[in-house]
N, CA, C and O atoms as a GROMACS GRO file, in nm:
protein
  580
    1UNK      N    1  -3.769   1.671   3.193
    1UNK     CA    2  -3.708   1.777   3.270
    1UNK      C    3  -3.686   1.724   3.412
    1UNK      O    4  -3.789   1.694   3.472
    2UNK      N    5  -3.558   1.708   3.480
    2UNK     CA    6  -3.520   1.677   3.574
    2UNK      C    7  -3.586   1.808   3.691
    2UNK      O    8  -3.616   1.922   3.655
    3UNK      N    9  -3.601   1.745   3.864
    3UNK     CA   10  -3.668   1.865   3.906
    3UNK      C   11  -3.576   2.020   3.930
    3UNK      O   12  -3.634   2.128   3.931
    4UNK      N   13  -3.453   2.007   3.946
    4UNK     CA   14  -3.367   2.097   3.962
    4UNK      C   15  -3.383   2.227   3.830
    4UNK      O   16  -3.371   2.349   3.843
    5UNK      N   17  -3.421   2.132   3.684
    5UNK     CA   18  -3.460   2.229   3.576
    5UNK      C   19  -3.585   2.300   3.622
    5UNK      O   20  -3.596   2.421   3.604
    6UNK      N   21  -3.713   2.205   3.703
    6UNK     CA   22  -3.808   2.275   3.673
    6UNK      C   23  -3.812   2.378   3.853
    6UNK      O   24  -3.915   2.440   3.883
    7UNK      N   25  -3.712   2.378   3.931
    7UNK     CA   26  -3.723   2.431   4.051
    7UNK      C   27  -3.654   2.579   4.010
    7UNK      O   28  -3.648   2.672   4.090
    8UNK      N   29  -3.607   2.585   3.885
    8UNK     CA   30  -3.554   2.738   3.815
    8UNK      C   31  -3.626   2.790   3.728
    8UNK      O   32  -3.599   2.904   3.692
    9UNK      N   33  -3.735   2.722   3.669
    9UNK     CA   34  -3.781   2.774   3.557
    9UNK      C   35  -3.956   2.862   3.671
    9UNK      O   36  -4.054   2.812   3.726
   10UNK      N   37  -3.901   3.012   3.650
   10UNK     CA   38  -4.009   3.073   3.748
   10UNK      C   39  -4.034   3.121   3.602
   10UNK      O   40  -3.968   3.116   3.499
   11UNK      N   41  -4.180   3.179   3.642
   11UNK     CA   42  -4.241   3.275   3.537
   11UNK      C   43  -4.306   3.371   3.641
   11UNK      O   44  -4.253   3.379   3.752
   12UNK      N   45  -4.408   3.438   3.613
   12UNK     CA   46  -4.501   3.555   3.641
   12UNK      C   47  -4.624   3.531   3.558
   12UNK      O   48  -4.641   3.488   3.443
   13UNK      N   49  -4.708   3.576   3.659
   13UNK     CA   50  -4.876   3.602   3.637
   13UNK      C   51  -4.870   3.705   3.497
   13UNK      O   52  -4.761   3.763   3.488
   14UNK      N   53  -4.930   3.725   3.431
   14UNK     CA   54  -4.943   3.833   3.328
   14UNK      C   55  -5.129   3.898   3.335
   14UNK      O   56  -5.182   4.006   3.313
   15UNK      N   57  -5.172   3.776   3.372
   15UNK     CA   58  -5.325   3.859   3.400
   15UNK      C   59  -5.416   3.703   3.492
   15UNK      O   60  -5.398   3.582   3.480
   16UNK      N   61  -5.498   3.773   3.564
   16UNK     CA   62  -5.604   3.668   3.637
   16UNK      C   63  -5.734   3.724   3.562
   16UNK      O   64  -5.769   3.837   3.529
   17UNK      N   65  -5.784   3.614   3.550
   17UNK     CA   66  -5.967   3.658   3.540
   17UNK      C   67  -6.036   3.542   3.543
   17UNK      O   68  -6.089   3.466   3.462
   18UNK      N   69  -6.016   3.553   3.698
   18UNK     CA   70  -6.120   3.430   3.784
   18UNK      C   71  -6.024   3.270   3.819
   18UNK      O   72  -5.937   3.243   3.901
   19UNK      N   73  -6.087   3.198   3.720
   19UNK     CA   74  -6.005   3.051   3.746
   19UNK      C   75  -5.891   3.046   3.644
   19UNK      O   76  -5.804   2.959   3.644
   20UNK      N   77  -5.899   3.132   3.571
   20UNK     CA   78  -5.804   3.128   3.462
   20UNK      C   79  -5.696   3.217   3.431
   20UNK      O   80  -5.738   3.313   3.367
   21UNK      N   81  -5.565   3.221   3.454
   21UNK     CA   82  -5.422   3.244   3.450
   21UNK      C   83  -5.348   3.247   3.345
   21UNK      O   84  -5.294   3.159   3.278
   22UNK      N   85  -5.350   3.341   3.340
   22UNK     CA   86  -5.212   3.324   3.220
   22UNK      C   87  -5.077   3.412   3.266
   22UNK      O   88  -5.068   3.524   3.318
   23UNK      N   89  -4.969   3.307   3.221
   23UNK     CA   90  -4.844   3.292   3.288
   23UNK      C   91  -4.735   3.332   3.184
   23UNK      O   92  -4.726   3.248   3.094
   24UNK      N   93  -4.639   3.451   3.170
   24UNK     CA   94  -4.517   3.425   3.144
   24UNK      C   95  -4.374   3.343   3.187
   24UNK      O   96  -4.312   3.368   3.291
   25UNK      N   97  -4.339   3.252   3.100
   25UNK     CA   98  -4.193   3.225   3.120
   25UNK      C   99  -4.075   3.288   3.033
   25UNK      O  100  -4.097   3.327   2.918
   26UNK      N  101  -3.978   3.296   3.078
   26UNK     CA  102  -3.911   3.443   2.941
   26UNK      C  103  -3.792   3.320   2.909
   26UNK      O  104  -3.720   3.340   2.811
   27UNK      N  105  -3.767   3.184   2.997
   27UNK     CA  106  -3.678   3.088   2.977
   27UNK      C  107  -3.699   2.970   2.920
   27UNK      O  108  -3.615   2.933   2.838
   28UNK      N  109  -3.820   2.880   2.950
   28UNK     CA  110  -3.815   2.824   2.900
   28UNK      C  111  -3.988   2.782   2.939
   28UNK      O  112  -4.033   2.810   3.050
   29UNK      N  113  -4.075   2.711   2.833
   29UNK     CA  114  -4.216   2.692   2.846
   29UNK      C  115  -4.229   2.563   2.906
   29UNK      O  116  -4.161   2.463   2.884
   30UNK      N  117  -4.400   2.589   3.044
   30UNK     CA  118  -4.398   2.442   3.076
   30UNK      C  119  -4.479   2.396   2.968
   30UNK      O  120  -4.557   2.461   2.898
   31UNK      N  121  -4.444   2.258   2.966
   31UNK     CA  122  -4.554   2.160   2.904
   31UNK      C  123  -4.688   2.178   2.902
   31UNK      O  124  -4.736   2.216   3.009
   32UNK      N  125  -4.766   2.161   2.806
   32UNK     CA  126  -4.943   2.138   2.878
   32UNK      C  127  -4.945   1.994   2.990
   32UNK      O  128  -4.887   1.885   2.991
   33UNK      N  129  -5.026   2.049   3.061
   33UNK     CA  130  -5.087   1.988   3.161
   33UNK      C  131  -4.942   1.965   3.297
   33UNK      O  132  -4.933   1.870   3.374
   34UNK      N  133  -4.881   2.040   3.290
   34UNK     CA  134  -4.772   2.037   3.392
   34UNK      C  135  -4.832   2.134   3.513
   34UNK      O  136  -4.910   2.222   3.478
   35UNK      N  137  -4.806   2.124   3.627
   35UNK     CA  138  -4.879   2.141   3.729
   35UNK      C  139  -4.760   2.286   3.751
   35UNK      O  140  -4.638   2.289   3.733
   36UNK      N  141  -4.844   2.382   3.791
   36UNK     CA  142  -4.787   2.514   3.821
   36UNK      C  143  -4.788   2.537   3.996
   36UNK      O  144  -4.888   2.514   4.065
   37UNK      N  145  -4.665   2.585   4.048
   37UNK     CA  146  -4.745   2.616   4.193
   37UNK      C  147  -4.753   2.814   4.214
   37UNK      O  148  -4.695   2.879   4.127
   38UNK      N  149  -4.808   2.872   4.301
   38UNK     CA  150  -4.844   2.997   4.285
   38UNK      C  151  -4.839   3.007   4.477
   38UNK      O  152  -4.874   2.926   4.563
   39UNK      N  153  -4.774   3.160   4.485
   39UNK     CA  154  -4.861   3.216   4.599
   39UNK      C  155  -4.736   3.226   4.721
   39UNK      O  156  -4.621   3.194   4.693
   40UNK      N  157  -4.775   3.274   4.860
   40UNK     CA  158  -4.694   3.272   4.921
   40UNK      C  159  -4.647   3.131   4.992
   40UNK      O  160  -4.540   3.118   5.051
   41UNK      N  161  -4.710   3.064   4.982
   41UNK     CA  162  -4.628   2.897   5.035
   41UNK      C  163  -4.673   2.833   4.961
   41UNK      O  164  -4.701   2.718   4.997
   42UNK      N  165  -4.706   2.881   4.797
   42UNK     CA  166  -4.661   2.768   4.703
   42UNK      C  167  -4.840   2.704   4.683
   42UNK      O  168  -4.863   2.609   4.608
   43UNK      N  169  -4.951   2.774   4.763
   43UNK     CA  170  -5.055   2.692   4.776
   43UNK      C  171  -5.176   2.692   4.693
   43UNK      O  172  -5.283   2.636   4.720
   44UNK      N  173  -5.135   2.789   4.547
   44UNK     CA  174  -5.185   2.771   4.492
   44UNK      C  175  -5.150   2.642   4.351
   44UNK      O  176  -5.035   2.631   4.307
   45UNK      N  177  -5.242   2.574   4.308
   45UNK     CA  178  -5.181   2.475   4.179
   45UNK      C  179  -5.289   2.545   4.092
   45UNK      O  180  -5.407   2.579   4.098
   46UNK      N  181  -5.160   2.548   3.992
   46UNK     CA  182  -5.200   2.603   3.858
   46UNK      C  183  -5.215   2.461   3.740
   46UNK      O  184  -5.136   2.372   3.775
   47UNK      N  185  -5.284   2.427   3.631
   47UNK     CA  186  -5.245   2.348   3.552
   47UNK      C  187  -5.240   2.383   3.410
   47UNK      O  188  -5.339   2.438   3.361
   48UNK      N  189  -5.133   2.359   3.333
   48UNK     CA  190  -5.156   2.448   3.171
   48UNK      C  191  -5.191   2.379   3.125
   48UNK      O  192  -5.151   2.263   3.115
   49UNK      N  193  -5.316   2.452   3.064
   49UNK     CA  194  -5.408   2.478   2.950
   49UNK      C  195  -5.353   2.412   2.811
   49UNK      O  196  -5.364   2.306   2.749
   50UNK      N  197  -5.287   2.537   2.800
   50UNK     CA  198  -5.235   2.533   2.636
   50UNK      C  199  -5.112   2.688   2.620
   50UNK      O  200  -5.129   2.789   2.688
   51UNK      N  201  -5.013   2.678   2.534
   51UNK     CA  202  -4.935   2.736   2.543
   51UNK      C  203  -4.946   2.859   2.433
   51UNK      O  204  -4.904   2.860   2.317
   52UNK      N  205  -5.013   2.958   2.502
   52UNK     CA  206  -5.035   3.110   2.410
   52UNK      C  207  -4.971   3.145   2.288
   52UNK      O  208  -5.024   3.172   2.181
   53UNK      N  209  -4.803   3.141   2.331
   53UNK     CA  210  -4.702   3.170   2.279
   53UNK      C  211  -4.584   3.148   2.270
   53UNK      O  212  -4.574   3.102   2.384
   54UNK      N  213  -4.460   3.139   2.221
   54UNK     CA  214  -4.342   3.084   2.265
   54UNK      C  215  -4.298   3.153   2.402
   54UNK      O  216  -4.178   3.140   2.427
   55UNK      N  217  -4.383   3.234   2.508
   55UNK     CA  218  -4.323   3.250   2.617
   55UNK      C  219  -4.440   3.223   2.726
   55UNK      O  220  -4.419   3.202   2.846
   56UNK      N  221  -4.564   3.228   2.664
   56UNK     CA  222  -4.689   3.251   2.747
   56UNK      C  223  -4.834   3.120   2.761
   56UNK      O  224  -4.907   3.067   2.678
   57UNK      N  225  -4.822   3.111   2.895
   57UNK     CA  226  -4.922   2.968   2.868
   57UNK      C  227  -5.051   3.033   2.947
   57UNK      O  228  -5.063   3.139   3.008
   58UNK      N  229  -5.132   2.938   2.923
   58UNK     CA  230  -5.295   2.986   3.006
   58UNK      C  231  -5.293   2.846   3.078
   58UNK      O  232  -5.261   2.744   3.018
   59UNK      N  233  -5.333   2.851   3.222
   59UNK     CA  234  -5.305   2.784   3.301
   59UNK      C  235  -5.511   2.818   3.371
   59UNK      O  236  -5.574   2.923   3.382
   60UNK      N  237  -5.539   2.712   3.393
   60UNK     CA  238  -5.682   2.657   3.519
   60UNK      C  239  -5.617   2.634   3.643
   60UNK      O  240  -5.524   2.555   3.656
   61UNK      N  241  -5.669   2.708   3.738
   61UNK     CA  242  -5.664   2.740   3.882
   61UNK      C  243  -5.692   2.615   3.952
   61UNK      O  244  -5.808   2.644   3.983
   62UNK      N  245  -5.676   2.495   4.002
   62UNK     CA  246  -5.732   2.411   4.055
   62UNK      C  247  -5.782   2.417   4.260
   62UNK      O  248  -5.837   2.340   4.338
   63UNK      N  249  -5.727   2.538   4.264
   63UNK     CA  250  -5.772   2.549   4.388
   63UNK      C  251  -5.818   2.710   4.406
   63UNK      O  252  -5.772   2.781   4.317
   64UNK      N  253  -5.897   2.777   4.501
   64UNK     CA  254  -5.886   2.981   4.502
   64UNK      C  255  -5.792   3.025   4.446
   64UNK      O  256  -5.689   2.959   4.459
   65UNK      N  257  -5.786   3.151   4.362
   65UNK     CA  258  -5.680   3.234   4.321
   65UNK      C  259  -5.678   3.370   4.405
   65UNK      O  260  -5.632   3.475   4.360
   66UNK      N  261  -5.720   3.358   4.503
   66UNK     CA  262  -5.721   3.429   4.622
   66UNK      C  263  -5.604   3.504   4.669
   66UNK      O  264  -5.526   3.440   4.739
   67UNK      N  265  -5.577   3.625   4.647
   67UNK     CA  266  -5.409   3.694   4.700
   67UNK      C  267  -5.299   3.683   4.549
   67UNK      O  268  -5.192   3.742   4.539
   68UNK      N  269  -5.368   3.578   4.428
   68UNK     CA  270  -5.323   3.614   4.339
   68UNK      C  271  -5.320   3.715   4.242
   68UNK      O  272  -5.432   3.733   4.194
   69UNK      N  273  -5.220   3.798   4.190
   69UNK     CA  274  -5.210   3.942   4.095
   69UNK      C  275  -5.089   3.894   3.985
   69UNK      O  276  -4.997   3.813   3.977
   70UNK      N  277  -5.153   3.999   3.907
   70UNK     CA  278  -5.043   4.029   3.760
   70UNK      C  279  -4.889   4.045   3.874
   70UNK      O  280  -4.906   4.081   3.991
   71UNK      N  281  -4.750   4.015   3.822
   71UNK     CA  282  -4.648   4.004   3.884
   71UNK      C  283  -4.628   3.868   3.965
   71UNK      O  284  -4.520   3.810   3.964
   72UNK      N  285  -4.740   3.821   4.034
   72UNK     CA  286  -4.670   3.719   4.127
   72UNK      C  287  -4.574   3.600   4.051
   72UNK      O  288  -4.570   3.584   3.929
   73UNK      N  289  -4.511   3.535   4.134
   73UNK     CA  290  -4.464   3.420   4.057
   73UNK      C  291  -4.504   3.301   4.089
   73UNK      O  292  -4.557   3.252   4.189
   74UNK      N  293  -4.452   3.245   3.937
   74UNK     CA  294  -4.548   3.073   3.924
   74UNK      C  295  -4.385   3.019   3.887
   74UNK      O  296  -4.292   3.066   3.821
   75UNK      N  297  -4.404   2.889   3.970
   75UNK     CA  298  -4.317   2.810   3.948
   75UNK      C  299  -4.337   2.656   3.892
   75UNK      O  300  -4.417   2.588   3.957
   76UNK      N  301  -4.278   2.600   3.790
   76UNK     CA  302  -4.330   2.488   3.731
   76UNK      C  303  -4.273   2.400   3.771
   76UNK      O  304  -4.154   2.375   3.755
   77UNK      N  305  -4.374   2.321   3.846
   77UNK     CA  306  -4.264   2.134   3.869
   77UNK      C  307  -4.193   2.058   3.792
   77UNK      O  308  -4.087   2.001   3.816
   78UNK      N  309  -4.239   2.058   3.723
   78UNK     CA  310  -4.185   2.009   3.588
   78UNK      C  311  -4.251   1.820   3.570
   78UNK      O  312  -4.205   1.718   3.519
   79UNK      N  313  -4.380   1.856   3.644
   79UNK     CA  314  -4.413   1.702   3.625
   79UNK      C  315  -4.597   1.732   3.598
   79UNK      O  316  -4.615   1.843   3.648
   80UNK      N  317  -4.690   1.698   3.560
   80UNK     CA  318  -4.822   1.708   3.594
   80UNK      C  319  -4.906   1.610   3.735
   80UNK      O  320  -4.865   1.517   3.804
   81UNK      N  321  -5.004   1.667   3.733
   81UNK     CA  322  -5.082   1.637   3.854
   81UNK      C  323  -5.047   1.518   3.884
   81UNK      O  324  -5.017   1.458   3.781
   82UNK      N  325  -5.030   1.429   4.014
   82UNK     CA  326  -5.041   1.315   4.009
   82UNK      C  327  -5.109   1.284   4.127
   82UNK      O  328  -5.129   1.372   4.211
   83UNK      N  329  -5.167   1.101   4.154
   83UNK     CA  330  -5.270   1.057   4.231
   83UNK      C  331  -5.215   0.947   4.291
   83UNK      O  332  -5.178   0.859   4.212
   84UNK      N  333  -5.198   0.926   4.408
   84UNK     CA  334  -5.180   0.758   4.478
   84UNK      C  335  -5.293   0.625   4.368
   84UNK      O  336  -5.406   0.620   4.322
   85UNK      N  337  -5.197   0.558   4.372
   85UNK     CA  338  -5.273   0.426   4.314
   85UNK      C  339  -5.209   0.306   4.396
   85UNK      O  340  -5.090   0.287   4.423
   86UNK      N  341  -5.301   0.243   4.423
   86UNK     CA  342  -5.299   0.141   4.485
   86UNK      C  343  -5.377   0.056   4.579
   86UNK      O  344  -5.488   0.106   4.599
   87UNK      N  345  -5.358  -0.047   4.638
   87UNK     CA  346  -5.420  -0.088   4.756
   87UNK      C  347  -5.446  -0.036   4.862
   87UNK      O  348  -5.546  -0.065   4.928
   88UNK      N  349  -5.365   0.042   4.894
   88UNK     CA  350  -5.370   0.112   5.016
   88UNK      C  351  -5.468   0.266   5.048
   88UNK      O  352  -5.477   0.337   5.148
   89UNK      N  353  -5.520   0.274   4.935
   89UNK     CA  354  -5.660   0.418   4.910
   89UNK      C  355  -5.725   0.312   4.871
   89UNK      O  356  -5.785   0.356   4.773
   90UNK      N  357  -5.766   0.159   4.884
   90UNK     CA  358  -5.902   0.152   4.902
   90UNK      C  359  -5.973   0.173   5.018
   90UNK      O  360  -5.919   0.153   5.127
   91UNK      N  361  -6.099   0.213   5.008
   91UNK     CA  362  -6.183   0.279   5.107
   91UNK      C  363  -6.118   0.406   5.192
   91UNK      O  364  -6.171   0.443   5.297
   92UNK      N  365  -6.020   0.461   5.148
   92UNK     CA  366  -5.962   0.595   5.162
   92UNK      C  367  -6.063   0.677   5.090
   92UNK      O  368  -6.141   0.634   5.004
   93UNK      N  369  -6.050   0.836   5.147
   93UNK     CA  370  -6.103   0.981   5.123
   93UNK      C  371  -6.010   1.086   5.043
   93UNK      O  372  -6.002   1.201   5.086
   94UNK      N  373  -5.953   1.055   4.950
   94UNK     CA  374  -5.821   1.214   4.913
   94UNK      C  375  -5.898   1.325   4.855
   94UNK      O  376  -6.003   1.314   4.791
   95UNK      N  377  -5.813   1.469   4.894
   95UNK     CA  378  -5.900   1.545   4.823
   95UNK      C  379  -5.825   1.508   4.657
   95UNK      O  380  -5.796   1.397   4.612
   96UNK      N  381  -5.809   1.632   4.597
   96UNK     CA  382  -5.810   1.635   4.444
   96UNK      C  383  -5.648   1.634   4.426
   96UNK      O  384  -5.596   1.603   4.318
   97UNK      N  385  -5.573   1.670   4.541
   97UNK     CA  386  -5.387   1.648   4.504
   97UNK      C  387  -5.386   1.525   4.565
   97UNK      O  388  -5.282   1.464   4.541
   98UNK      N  389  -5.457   1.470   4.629
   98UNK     CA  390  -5.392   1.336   4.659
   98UNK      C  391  -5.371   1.346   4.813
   98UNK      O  392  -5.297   1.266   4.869
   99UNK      N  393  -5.424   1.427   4.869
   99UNK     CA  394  -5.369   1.438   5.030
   99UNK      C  395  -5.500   1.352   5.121
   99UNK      O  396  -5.609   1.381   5.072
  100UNK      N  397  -5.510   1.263   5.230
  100UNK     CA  398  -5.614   1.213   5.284
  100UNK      C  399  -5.672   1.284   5.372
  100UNK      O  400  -5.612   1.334   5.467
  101UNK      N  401  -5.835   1.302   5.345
  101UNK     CA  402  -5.892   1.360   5.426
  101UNK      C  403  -5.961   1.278   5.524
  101UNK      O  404  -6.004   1.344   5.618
  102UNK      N  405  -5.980   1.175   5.528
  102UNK     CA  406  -6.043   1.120   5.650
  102UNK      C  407  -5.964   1.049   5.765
  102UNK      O  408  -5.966   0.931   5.801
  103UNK      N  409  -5.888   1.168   5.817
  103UNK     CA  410  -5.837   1.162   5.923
  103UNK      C  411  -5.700   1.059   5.987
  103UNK      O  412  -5.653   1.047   6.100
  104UNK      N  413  -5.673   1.007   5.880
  104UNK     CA  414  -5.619   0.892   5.874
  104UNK      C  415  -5.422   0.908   5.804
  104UNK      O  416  -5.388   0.966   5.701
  105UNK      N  417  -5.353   0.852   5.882
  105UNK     CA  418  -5.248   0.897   5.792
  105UNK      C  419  -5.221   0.860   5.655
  105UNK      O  420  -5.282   0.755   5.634
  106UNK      N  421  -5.171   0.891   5.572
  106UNK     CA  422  -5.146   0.941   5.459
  106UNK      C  423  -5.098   0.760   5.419
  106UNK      O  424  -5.054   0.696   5.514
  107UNK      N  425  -5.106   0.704   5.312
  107UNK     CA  426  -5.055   0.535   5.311
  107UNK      C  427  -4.933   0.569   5.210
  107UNK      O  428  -4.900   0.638   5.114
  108UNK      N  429  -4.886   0.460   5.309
  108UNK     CA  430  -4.707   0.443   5.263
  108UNK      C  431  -4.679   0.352   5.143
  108UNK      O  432  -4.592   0.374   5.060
  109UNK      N  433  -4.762   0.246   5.144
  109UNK     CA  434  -4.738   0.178   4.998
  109UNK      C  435  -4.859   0.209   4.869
  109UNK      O  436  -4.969   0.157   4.854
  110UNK      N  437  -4.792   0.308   4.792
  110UNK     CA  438  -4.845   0.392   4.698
  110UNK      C  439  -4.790   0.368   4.549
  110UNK      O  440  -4.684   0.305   4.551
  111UNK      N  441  -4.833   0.400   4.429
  111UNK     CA  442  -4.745   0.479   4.330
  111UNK      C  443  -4.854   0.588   4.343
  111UNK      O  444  -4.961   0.601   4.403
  112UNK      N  445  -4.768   0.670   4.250
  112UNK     CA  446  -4.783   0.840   4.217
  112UNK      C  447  -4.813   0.842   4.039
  112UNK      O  448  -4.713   0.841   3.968
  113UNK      N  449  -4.943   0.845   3.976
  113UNK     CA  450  -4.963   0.857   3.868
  113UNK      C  451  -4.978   1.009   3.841
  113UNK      O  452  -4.977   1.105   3.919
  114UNK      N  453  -4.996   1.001   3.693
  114UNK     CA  454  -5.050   1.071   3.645
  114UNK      C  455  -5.199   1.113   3.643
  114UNK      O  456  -5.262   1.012   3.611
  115UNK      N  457  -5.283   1.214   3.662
  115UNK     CA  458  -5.417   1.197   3.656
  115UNK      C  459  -5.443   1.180   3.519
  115UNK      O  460  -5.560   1.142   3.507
  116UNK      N  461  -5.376   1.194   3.390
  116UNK     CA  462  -5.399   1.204   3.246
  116UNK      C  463  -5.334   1.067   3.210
  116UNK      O  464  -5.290   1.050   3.096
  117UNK      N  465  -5.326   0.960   3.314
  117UNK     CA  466  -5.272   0.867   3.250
  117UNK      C  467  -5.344   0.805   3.157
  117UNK      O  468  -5.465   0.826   3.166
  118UNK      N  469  -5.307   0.732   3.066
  118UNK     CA  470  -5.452   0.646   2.969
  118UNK      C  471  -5.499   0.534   3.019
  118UNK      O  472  -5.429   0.450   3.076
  119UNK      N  473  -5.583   0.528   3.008
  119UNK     CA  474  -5.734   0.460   3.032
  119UNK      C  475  -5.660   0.269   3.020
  119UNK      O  476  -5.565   0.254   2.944
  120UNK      N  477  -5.698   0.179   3.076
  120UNK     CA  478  -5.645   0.059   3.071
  120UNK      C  479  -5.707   0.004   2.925
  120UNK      O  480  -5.822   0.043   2.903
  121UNK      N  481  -5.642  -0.090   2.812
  121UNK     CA  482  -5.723  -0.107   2.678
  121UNK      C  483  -5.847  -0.182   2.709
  121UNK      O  484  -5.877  -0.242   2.812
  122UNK      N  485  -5.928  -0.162   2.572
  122UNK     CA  486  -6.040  -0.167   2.598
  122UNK      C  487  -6.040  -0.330   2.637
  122UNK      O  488  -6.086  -0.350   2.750
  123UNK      N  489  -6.000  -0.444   2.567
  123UNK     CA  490  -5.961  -0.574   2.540
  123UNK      C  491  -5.935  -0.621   2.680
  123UNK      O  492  -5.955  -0.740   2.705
  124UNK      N  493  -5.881  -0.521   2.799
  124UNK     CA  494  -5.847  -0.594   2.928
  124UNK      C  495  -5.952  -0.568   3.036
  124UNK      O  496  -5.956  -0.588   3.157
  125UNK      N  497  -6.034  -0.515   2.944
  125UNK     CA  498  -6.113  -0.458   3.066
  125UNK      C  499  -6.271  -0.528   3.106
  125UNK      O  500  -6.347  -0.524   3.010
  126UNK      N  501  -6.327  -0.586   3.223
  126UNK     CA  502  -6.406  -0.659   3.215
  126UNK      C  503  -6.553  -0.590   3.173
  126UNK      O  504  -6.585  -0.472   3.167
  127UNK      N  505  -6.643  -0.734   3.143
  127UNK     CA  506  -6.723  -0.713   3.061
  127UNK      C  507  -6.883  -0.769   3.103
  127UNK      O  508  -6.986  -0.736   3.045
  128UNK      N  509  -6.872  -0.858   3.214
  128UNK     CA  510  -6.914  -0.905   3.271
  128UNK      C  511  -6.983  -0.834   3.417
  128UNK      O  512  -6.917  -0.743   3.467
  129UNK      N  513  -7.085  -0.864   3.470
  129UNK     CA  514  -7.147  -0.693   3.540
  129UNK      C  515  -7.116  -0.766   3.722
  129UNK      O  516  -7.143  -0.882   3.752
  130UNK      N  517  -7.073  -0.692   3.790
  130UNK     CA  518  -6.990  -0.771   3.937
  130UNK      C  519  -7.010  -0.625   4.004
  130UNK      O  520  -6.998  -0.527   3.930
  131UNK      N  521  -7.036  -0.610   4.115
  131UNK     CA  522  -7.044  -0.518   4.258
  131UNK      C  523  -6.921  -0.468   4.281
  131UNK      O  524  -6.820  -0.537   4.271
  132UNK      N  525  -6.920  -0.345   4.313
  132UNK     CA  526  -6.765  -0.259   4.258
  132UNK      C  527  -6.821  -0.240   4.411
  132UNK      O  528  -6.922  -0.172   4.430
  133UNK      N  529  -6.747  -0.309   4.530
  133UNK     CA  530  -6.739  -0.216   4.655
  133UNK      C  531  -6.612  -0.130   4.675
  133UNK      O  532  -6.494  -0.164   4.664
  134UNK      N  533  -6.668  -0.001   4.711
  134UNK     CA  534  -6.554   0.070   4.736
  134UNK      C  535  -6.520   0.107   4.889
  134UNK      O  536  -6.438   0.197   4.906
  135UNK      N  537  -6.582   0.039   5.012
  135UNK     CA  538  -6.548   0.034   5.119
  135UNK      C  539  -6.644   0.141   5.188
  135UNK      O  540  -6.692   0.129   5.301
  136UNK      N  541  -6.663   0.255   5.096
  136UNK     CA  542  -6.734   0.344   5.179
  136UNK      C  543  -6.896   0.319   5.179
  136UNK      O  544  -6.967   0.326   5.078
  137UNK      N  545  -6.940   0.289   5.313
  137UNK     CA  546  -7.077   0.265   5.355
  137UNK      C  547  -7.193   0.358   5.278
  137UNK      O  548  -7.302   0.311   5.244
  138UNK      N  549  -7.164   0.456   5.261
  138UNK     CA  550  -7.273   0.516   5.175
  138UNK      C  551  -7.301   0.514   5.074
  138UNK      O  552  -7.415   0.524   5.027
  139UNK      N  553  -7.134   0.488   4.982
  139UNK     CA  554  -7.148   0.518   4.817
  139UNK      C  555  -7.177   0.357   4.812
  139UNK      O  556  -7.240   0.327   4.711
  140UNK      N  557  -7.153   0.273   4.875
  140UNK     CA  558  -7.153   0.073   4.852
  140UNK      C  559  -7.340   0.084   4.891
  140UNK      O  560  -7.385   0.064   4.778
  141UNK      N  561  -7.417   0.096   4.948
  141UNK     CA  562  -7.546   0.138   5.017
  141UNK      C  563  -7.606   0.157   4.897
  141UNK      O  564  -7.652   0.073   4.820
  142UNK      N  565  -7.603   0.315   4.886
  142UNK     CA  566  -7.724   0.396   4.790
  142UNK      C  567  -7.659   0.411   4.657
  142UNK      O  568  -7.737   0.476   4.587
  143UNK      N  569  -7.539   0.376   4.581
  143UNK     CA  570  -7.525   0.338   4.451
  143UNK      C  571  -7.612   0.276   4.410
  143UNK      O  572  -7.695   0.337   4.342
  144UNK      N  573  -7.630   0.128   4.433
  144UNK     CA  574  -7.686   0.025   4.374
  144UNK      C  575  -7.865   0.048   4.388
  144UNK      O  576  -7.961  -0.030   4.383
  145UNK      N  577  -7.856   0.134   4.401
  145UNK     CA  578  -8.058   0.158   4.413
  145UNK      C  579  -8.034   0.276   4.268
  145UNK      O  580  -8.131   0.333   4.219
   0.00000   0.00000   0.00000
C-alpha cells in the first residue's frame, strides 16, 4: 500500500478498554502489525493485533489512550513500527518509536526497519563468547557482573 492509500484509509474507535482498541474500517482493513495513529495530533500509536472481522481489527495502545473514545478516528500508515539501524545509534538512547532521548540530535545516517523484522540466520550468527560494548557506561559496567 502506497502512503497516499494508507493517508485515506481512516477508521473509528468502536470501543477502548484500557490498552486495547478495537477499530472499525468500513474501506478497506489494515494489515496485522501495521502501526495505527489516534488522537488530536496524531499522538497516539496504535498497533494491530489481529483482524476481528472483514471490517474490524483489535489494535495494542503503545503509548496512553488518554482523551481516547468510541468515535474518534484512527488512521493507518500503511507501514508497521519501524527502528533506526545502524552505526549511528551506537551508544544512542531512543525511546520505543525511534525518537532520541539523550539530548542529542536525531542521526542522519540511518535505515528505518521493521521492529518484526526476522532475526539474522542462525548459521551467521556468532558463536564464540566476545564483550558486546554498547557505549553506555552503566549497561558496559554492571552487565558483566
Amino acid at each position: 500500500m502506497n502512503n497516499n492509500q494508507a493517508a485515506t484509509n481512516v477508521g473509528c474507535v468502536t470501543a477502548v478498554h484500557g490498552s486495547v482498541v478495537d477499530v472499525h474500517f468500513p474501506e478497506q482493513l489494515p494489515s496485522i502489525r501495521h502501526l495505527l495513529r489516534a488522537g488530536a495530533q496524531q499522538q497516539i500509536a496504535l498497533e494491530v493485533l489481529t483482524q476481528l472481522d472483514d471490517a474490524h481489527v483489535r489494535a495494542i495502545a503503545l503509548n496512553p489512550t488518554e482523551g481516547l473514545a468510541r468515535g474518534s478516528a484512527v488512521t493507518d500508515t500503511g507501514a508497521p513500527l519501524l527502528a533506526p539501524v545502524g552505526k549511528a545509534i551506537l551508544s544512542r538512547m531512543f525511546d520505543v518509536f525511534g525518537k532520541p532521548i539523550d539530548l542529542q540530535p536525531a542521526p542522519l545516517d540511518v535505515q528505518w526497519r521493521s521492529v518484526h523484522h526476522a532475526p539474522p540466520a542462525l548459521a551467521s550468527r556468532s558463536t564464540h563468547e566476545e564483550v558486546f560494548t554498547t557505549g553506555i557506561k552503566v549497561i558496559d559496567v554492571l552487565v558483566p557482573l
